[in-house]
C-alpha positions in Angstrom: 4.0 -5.0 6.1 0.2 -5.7 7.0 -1.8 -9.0 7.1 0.6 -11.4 5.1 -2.1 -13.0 3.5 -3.4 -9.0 2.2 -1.8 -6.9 -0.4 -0.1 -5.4 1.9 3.3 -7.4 0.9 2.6 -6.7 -2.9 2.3 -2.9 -2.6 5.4 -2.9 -0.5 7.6 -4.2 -2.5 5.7 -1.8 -5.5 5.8 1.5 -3.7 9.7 0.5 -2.8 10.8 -0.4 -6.4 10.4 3.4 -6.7 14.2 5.0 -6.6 12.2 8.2 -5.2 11.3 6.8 -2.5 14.7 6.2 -1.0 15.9 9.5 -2.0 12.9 11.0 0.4 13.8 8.7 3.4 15.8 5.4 4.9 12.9 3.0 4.6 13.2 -0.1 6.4 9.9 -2.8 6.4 8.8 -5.0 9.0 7.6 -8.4 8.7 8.9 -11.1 7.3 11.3 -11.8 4.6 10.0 -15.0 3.1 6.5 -13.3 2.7 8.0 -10.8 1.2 10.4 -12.4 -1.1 7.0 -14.6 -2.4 5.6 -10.8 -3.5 9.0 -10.1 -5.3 7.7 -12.6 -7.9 4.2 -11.7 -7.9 4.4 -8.2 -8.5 7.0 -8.8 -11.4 9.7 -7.0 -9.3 12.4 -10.0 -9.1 15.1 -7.8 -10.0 15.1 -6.9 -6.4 16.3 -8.3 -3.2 14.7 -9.0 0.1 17.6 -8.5 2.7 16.7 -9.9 6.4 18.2 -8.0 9.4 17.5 -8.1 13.1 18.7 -4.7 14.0 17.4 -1.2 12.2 21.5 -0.5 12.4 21.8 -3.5 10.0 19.7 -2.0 7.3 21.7 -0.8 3.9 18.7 1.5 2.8 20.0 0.9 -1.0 17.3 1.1 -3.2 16.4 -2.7 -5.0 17.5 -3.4 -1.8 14.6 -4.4 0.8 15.7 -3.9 4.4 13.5 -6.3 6.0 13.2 -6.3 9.9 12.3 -10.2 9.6 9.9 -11.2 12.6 9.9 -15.3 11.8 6.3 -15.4 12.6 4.7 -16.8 9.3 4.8 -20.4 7.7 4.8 -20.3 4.1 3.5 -23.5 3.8 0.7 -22.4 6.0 -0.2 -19.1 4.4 -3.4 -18.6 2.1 -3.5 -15.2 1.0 -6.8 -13.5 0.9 -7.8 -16.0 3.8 -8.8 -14.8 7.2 -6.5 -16.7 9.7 -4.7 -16.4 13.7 -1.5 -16.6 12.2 -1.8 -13.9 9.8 -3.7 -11.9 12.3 -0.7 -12.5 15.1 2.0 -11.7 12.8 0.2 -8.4 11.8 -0.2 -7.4 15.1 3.0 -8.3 16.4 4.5 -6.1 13.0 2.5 -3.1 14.8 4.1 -3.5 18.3 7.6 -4.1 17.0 7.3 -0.7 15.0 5.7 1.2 17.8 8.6 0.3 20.2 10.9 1.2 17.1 9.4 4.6 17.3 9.0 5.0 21.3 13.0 4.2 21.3 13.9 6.8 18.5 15.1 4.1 15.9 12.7 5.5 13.8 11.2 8.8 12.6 8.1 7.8 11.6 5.9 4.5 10.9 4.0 3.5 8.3 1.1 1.1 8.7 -0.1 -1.5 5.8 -3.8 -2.5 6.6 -4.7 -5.7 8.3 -7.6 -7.2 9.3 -9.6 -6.5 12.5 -10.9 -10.3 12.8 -7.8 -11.9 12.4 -6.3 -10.0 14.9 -9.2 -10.7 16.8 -8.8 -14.3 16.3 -5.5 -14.3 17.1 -6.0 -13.0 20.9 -5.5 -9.5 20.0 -8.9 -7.6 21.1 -8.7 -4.2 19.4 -11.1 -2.4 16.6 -8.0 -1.0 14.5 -4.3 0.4 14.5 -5.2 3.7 16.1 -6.6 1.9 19.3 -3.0 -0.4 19.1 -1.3 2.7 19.0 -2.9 4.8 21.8 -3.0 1.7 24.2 0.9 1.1 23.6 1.8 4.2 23.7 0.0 5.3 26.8 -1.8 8.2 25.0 -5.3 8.6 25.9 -6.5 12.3 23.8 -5.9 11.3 20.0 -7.9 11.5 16.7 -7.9 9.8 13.1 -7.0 12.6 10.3 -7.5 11.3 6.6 -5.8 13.3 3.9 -6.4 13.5 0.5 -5.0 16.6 -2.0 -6.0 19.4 -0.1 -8.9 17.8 2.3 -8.1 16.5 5.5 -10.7 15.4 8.1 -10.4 14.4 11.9 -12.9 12.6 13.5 -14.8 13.2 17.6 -15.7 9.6 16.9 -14.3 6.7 14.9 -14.8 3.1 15.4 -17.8 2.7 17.3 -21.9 2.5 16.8 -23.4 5.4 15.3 -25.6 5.1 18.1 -22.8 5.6 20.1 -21.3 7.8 18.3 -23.8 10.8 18.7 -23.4 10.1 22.5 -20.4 10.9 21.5 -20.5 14.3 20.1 -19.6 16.6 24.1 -17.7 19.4 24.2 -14.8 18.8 25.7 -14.1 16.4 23.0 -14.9 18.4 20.2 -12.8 20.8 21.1 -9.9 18.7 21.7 -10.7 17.5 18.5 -10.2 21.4 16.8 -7.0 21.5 19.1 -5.5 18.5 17.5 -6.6 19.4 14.0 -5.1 22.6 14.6 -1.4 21.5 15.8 -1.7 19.1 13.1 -2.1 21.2 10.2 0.8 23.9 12.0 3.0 20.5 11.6 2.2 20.6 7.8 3.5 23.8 7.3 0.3 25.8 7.4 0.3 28.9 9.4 -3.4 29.8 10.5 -5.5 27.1 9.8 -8.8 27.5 8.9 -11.0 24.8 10.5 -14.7 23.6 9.7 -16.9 21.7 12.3 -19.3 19.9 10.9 -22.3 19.8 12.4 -23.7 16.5 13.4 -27.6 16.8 12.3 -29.2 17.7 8.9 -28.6 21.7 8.5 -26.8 21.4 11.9 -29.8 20.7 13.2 -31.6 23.9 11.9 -31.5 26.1 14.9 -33.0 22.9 17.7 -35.2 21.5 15.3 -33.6 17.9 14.1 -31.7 17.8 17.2 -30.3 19.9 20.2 -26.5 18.5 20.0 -24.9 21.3 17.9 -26.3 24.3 20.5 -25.4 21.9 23.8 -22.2 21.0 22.6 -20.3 21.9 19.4 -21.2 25.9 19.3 -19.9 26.1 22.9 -16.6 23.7 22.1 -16.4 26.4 18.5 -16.5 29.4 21.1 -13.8 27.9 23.2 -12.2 27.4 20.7 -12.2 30.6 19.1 -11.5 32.2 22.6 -7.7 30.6 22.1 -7.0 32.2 18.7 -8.3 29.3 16.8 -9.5 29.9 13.1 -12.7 27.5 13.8 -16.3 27.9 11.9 -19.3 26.0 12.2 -21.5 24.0 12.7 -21.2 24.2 9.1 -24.2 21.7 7.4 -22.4 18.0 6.7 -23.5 18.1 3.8 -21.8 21.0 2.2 -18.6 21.2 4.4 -16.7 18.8 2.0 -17.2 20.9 -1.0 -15.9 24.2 0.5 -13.2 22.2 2.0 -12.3 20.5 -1.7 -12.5 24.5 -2.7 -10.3 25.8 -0.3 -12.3 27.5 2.2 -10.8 25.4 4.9 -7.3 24.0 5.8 -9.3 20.8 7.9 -12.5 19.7 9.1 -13.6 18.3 12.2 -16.2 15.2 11.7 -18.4 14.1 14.0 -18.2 10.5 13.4 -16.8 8.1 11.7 -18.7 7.8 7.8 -19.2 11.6 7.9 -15.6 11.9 7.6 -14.6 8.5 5.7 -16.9 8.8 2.9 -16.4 11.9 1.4 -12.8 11.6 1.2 -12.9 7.8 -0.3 -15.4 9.5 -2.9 -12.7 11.6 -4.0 -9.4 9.1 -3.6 -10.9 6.1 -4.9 -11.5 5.7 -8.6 -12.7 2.8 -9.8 -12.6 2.4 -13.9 -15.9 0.9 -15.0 -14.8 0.0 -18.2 -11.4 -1.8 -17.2 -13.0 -3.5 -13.9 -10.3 -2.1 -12.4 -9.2 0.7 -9.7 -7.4 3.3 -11.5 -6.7 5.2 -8.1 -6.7 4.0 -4.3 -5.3 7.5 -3.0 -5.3 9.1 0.4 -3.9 8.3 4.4 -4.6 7.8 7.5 -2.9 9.7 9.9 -3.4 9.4 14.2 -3.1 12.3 15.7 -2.3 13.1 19.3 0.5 9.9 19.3 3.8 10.7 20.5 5.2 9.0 17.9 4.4 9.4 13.9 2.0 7.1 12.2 0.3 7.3 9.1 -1.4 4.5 7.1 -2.9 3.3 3.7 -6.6 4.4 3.3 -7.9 1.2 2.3 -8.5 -2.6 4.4 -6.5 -5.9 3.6 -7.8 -6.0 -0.1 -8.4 -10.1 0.1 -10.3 -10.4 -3.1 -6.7 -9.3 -4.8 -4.1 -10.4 -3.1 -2.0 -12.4 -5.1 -2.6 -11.3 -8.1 -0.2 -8.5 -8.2 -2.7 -5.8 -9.5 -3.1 -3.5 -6.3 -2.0 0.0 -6.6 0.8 1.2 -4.3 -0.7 4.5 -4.5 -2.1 4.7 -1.0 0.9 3.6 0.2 3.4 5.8 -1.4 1.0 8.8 -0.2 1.4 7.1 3.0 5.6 7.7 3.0 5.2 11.0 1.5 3.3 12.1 4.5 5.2 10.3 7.2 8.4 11.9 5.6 6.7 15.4 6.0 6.3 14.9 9.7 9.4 13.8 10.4 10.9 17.1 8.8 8.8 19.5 10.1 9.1 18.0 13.8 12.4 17.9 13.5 
């Protein structure tokens, strides 16, 4: 469900009103009920019905129906939405653990993550910099990645939630080309056959040949050649600068980023529209996929949305993009 105080409650219950969505999968939210039942009535969906369980086996899975795994953990009388608070950001993380062992146990296929927010968490006692570090700690898994996916461009990421200081100290070989490993078994899990895979480089021009920088001849051409030495369609370092617009034309399948806002930025570009002359987003598109996880998790591309909550105008879209992937997944794993 996300931070209870985000949008995250809102777009549930929008991207669930949709019959489609139920004939794709058996969704089942968790989080709690009277949060949710509050959205019901601020989205304009009270036609439907929030439906508490304690047991995934309880769940109907009927659509205007809203299986609820209900965790008990917020106060309504205490909850501000678009306020930063320890209750919101316990609740939220407490969601995460509760569908992670969901997942671990084979409950579920797949999970699907609304945003919360890192300093309520924070606040709460929880010390982690997002849902992918959540993830890998829980679930023991210590080689993963962050893939975002909009249309046909997907990007995965050597670095994500660190200094960009940090992050060039970052950019070694054997992690770039685990990096192009995972990228490739993730787009084989899509469906697609060869991948094609661009590495970006990680200096203007890809540091034209050692002269803005020595990391792409130390490090990324030797993790490319290894990588090409396993029958793996990579190319680069191919200039940042470019890379997106051959990807968004089809020359590649995926790219490989070397750090977080290489990657982030050019896909939010293209999945977030915002309509000048409505003041108002008229798209909030793309996921967020971990890669590497033994379980399936895929996310919303956007943060808590404060500045809207409760006002029942955030789009679902993100969201619904979100199922759509984690149902694609499932199938093609299983």
């Amino acid at each position: 469900m996300g931070d209870p105080a985000s949008i995250g409650p809102e777009i549930t219950v929008k991207a669930l009103a949709d019959q489609s969505i139920y004939e794709a999968c058996r969704p089942i939210v968790v989080g709690d009920a009277c949060v949710l039942e509050a959205a019901l009535k601020i989205v304009g969906h009270e036609e439907m019905t929030v439906r508490a369980v304690k047991d995934v086996r309880d769940a109907v899975f009927t659509h205007g129906t809203i299986d609820v795994l209900d965790m008990g953990l917020v106060s309504m009388d205490e909850l501000v939405r678009g306020q930063v608070s320890a209750m919101c950001g316990d609740a939220a993380f407490h969601y995460v653990k509760r569908v992670i062992e969901l997942a671990m146990d084979g409950q579920v296929d797949a999970t699907v993550t609304n945003a919360f927010n890192k300093e309520a968490v924070n606040l709460a006692g929880h010390h982690y910099s997002g849902h992918t570090e959540i993830y890998a700690d829980l679930t023991g898994t210590k080689n993963y990645t962050m893939m975002l996916a909009h249309e046909n461009v997907r990007v995965v990421h050597v670095s994500t939630h660190v200094s960009l200081r940090e992050a060039c100290d970052r950019v070694k070989k054997q992690r770039v080309l685990d990096v192009i490993r995972i990228g490739d078994r993730a787009c084989r899990e899509m469906g697609i056959e060869n991948p094609r895979i661009a590495v970006a480089g990680l200096n203007p021009h890809s540091g034209e040949h050692g002269l803005f920088g020595q990391e792409e001849i130390q490090e990324i051409i030797p993790a490319i050649e290894a990588a090409r030495a396993e029958g793996i369609q990579a190319e680069g370092p191919v200039p940042p600068d470019t890379v997106f617009s051959k990807a968004r034309g089809g020359w590649y399948d995926i790219v490989v980023a070397m750090y977080h806002d290489q990657g982030h930025i050019p896909l939010k570009v293209a999945g977030f529209v915002y309509n000048q002359e409505r003041q108002a987003w008229d798209a909030v598109a793309g996921v967020n996929i971990t890669l590497g996880l033994p379980v399936i998790r895929v996310s919303v591309d956007h943060g808590t949305a404060f500045d809207q909550a409760g006002t029942g105008t955030a789009s679902e879209l993100s969201l619904k993009n979100s199922l759509e992937y984690a149902v694609m997944f499932a199938r093609n794993r299983k």
